[in-house]
C-alpha positions in Angstrom: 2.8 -6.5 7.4 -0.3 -3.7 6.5 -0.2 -3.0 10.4 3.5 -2.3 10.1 2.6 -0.8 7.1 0.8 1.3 8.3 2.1 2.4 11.9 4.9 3.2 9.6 2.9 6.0 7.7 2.0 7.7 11.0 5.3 7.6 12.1 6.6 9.6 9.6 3.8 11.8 9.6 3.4 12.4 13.6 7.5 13.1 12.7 6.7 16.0 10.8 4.0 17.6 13.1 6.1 17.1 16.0 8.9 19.2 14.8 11.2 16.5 13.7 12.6 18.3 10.4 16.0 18.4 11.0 19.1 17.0 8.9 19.3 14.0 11.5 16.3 12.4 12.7 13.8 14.3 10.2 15.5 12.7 7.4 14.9 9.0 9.3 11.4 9.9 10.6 10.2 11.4 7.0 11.7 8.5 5.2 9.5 6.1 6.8 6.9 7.4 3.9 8.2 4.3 2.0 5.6 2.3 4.1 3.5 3.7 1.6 5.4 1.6 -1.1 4.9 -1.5 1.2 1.4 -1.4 0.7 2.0 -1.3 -2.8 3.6 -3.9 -3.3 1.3 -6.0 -1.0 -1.1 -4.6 -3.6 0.7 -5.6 -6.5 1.5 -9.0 -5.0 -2.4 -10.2 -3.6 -4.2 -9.2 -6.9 -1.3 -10.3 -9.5 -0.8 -13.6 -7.5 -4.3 -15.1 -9.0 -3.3 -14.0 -12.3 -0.2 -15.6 -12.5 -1.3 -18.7 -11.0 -4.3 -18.6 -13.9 -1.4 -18.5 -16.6 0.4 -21.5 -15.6 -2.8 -23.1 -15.4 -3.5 -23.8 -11.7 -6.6 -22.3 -11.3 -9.0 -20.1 -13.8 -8.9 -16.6 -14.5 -10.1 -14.2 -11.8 -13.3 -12.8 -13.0 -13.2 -8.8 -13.6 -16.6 -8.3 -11.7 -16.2 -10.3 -8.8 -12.7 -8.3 -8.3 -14.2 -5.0 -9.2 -16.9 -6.0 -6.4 -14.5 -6.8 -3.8 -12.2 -3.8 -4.6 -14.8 -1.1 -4.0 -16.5 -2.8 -1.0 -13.3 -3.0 0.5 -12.1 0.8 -0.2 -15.0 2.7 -0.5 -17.5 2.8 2.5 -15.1 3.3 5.1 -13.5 5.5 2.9 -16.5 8.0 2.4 -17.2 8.4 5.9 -13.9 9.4 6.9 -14.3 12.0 3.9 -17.4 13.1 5.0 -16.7 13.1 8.9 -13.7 15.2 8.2 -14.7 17.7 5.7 -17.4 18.5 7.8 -15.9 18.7 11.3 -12.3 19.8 10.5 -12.2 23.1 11.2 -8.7 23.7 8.6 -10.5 22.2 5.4 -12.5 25.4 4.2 -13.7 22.5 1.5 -16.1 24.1 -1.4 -17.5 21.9 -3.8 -14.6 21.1 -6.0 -12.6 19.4 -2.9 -15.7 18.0 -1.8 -15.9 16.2 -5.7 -12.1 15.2 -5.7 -12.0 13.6 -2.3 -15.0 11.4 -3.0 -14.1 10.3 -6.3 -9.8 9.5 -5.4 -9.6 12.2 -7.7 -7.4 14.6 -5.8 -3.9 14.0 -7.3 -5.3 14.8 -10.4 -7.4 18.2 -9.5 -5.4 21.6 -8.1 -5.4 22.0 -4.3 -8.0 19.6 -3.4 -5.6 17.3 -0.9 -7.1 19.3 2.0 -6.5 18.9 6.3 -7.0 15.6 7.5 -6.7 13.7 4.3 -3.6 14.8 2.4 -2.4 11.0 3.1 -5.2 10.1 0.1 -3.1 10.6 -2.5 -1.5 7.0 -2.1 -5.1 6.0 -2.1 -5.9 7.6 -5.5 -2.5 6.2 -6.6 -3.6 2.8 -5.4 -7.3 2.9 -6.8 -5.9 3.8 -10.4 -3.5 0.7 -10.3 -6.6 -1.5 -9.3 -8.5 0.3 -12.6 -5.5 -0.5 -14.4 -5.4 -4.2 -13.2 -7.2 -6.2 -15.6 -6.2 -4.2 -18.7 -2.7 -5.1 -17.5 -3.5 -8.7 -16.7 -5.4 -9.3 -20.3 -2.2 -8.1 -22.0 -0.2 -10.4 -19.7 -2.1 -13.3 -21.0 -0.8 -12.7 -24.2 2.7 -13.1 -22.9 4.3 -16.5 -23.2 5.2 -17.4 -19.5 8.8 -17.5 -19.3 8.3 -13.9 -20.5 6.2 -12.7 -18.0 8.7 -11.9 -15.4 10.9 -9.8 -18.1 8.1 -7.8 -19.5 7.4 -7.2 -15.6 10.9 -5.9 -15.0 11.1 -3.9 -18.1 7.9 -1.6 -17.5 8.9 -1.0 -14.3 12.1 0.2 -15.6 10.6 2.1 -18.1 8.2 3.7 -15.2 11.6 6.1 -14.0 11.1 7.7 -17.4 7.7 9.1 -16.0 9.1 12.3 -14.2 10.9 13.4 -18.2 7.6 13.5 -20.1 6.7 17.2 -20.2 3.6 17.9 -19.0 1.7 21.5 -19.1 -0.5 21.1 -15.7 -2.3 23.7 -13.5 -0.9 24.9 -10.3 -1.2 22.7 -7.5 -1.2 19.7 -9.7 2.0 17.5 -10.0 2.6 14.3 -12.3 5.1 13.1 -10.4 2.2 11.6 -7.8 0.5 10.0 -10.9 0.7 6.4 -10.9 2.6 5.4 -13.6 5.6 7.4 -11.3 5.2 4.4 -8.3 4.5 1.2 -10.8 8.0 -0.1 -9.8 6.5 -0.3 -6.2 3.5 -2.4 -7.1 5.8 -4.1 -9.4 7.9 -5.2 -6.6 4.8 -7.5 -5.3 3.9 -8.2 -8.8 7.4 -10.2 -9.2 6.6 -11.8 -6.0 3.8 -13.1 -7.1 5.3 -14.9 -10.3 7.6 -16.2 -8.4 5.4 -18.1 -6.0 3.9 -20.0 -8.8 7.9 -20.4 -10.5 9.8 -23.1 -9.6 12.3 -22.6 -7.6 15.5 -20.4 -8.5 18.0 -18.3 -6.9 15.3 -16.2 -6.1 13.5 -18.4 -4.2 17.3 -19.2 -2.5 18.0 -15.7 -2.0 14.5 -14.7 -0.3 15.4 -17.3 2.2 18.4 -15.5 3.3 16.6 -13.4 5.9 19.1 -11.7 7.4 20.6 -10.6 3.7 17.1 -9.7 2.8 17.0 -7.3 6.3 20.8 -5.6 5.3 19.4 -5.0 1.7 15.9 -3.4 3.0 18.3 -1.3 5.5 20.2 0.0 3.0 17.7 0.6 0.3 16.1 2.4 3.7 19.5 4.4 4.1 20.0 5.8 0.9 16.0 6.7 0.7 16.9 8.6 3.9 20.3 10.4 2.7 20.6 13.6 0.8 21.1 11.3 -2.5 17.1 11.0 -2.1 16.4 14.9 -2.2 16.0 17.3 0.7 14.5 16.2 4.5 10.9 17.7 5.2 8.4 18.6 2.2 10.7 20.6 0.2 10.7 19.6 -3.3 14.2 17.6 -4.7 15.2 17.2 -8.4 13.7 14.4 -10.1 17.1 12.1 -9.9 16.8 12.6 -6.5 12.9 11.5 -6.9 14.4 8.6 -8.7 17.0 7.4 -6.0 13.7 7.3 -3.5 11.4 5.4 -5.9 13.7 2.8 -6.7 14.6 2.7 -3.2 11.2 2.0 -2.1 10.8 -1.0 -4.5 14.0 -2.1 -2.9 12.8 -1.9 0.6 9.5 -3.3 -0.8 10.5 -6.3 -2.2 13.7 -6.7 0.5 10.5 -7.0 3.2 8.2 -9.0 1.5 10.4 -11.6 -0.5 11.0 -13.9 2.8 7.7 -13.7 3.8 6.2 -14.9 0.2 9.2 -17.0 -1.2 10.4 -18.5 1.9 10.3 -22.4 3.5 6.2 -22.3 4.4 5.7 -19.2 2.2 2.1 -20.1 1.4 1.0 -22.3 -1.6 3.3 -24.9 -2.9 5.4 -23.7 -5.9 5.7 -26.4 -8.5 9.5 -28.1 -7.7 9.2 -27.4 -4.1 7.8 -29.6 -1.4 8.1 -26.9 1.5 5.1 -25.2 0.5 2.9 -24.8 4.0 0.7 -21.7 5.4 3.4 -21.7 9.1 2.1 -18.4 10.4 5.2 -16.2 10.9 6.2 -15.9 14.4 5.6 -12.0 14.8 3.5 -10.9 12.0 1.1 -14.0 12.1 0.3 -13.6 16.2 -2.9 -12.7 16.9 -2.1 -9.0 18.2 -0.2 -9.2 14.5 -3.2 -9.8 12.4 -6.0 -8.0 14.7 -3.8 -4.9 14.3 -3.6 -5.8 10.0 -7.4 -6.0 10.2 -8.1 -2.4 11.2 -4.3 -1.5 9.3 -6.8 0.4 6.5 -8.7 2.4 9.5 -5.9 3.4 10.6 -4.6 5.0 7.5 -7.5 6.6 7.0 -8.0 8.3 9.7 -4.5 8.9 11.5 -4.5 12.3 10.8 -7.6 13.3 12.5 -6.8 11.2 15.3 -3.0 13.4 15.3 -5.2 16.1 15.2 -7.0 15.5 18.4 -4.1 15.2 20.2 -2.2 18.6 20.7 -5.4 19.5 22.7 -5.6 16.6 24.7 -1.7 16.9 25.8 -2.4 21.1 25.7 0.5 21.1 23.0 0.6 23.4 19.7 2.0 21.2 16.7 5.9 21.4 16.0 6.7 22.0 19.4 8.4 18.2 20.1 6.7 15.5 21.9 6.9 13.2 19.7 6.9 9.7 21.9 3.9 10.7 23.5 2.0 12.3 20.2 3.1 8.9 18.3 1.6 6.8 21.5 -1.9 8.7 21.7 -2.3 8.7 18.2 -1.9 5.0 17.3 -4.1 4.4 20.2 -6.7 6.8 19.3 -5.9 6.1 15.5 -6.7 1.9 16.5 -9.4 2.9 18.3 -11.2 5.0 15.5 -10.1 2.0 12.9 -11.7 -0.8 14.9 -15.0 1.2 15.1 -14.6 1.1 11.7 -13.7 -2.2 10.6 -16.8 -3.3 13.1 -19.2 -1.0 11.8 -18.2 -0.2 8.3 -15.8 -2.3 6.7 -16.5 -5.7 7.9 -20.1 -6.0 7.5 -20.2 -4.6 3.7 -17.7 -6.9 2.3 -19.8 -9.9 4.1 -23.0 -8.5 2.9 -20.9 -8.7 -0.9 -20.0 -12.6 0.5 -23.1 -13.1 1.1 -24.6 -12.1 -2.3 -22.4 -13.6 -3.9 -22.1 -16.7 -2.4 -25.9 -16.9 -3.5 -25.1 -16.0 -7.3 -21.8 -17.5 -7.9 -19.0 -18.9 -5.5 -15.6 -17.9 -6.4 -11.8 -17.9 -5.4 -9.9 -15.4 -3.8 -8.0 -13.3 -6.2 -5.0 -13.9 -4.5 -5.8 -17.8 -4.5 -3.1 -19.9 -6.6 -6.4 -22.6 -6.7 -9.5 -22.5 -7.6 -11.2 -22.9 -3.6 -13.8 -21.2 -2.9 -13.4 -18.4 -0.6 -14.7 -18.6 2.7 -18.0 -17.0 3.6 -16.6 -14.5 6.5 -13.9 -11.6 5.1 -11.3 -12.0 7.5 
């Protein structure tokens, strides 16, 4: 699902450079942006799951460091060399010191005009890197929570998130709330629900999640209306902030719609207590091996999908926004994979194992996504 994920970012963004602006298929194209709320959720749902598992007593709380650890290992390096590589070969970034600072730190979204050529996708990552910040403040006031009230109190802040976009904020030029976290929390929400439900016993949820083909009309739909003028104008021009709302909540729709049969379904993973189809069945398409090969280097390719779009207008002697687009989404997934596996071989992979390995010698612990207390396994897959 990140590789979908994922491909679905570039597609919206190799969309745009192509050209593909117009009321009918630049509308479709641009909407694919809510891939970005997919990996939210898939967020939300891997690092609550361990929490809510913790609170109904199946295995002990995550600890903070070990999830602090495994966060920044997994972000950061390959991050910081696409930062580097980029600001220092692009020839659009023009970066002085100040962009250099914000990109390094995620702190763009916050800091005027520092989202620069070849990495404006970083906002989500800032977004992202905040809610992982946030995590286990939110989690220590969960445990507080009885647990039938979890799920509610879950549901009512992520209501209360569409409020964001009414506070009145005095910001600089070049800075805008509405890309603040607390704006998208409905999307990580989305997985957060998932993942009390997976440790629920079963309900019409559970029933409802099964219903795949239900689950694809409501994802297609949510998808619709993201697309339609209801959800604010097609290209980058800025819509009213109802129409901001119709998207957000849209994305959590399509979010959730997407991930519910893959987490609540028959062989969904762990067993959930009133439930004996709990299994780990690999999912037909998204658990081949092509599947999960393209989810391991799913975070390359987000990272550095623009510079790969980037090299190719040269290679096919095309200026951007000049059409194209089958061939320029092609040759940049295969040049964006390409760049990504690199990556995940040289980078990405061998830091969080060196972390495994370190840790493995200090203190053994589960996954944070684990619903038991088994060790992880010594290789980061």
């Amino acid at each position: 699902m990140r590789a979908c994920a994922a491909i679905g970012v570039v597609i919206t963004h190799v969309g745009f450079q192509t050209g593909h602006t117009t009321w009918s298929t630049g509308r479709l194209l641009g909407r694919f942006d809510l891939a970005v709320a997919v990996f939210f959720a898939l967020s939300g749902f891997l690092l609550w799951r361990g929490h809510a598992a913790a609170a109904r007593g199946l295995r002990c709380t995550p600890p903070t460091g070990h999830y602090l650890r495994s966060r920044i290992v997994r972000i950061m390096p390959g991050y910081l060399v696409a930062v580097v590589v980029i600001l220092t070969l692009f020839p659009d970034t023009n970066a002085d010191l100040t962009v250099w600072l914000a990109n390094l730190t995620l702190t763009q979204i916050y800091v005027p005009l520092t989202l620069t050529s070849g990495l404006t996708q970083m906002w989500s990552l800032s977004v992202e890197v905040t809610f992982y910040l946030a995590l286990p403040f939110l989690a220590l006031l969960a445990r507080r929570l009885p647990v039938r009230a979890r799920i509610p109190v879950i549901v009512g802040v992520a209501l209360a998130s569409f409020a964001w976009g009414l506070i009145p904020f005095s910001v600089p030029f070049g800075v805008n709330p509405l890309t603040w976290p607390p704006a998208f929390f409905s999307w990580f929400a989305a997985g957060m629900l998932l993942a009390e439900l997976t440790v629920s016993p079963v309900c019409w949820a559970h029933r409802l999640a099964r219903r795949r083909i239900l689950m694809a009309v409501v994802a297609l739909t949510a998808f619709g209306l993201a697309a339609s003028p209801l959800a604010g104008p097609a290209g980058l021009a800025p819509g009213t902030l109802g129409q901001f709302l119709i998207k957000v909540s849209m994305g959590a729709v399509v979010a959730g719609a997407l991930l519910a049969p893959l987490v609540l379904g028959p062989g969904a993973g762990a067993e959930r207590p009133g439930d004996g189809q709990g299994s780990d069945t690999s999912h037909r398409f998204l658990g081949s091996t092509t599947m999960v090969t393209l989810g391991r280097w799913s975070y390359g390719l987000f990272v550095w999908h623009l510079a790969a779009l980037a090299m190719v207008f040269p290679v096919i002697g095309e200026f951007p926004f000049n059409g194209h687009m089958p061939v320029v989404l092609a040759l940049t997934l295969v040049f964006g994979f390409a760049i990504a596996a690199v990556s995940y071989a040289l980078i990405e992979s061998p830091c969080r194992n060196a972390l495994r390995r370190w840790e493995r010698r200090n203190d053994v612990t589960p996954l944070d996504s684990s619903v038991s207390d088994s060790p992880e396994p010594a290789v980061a897959c």
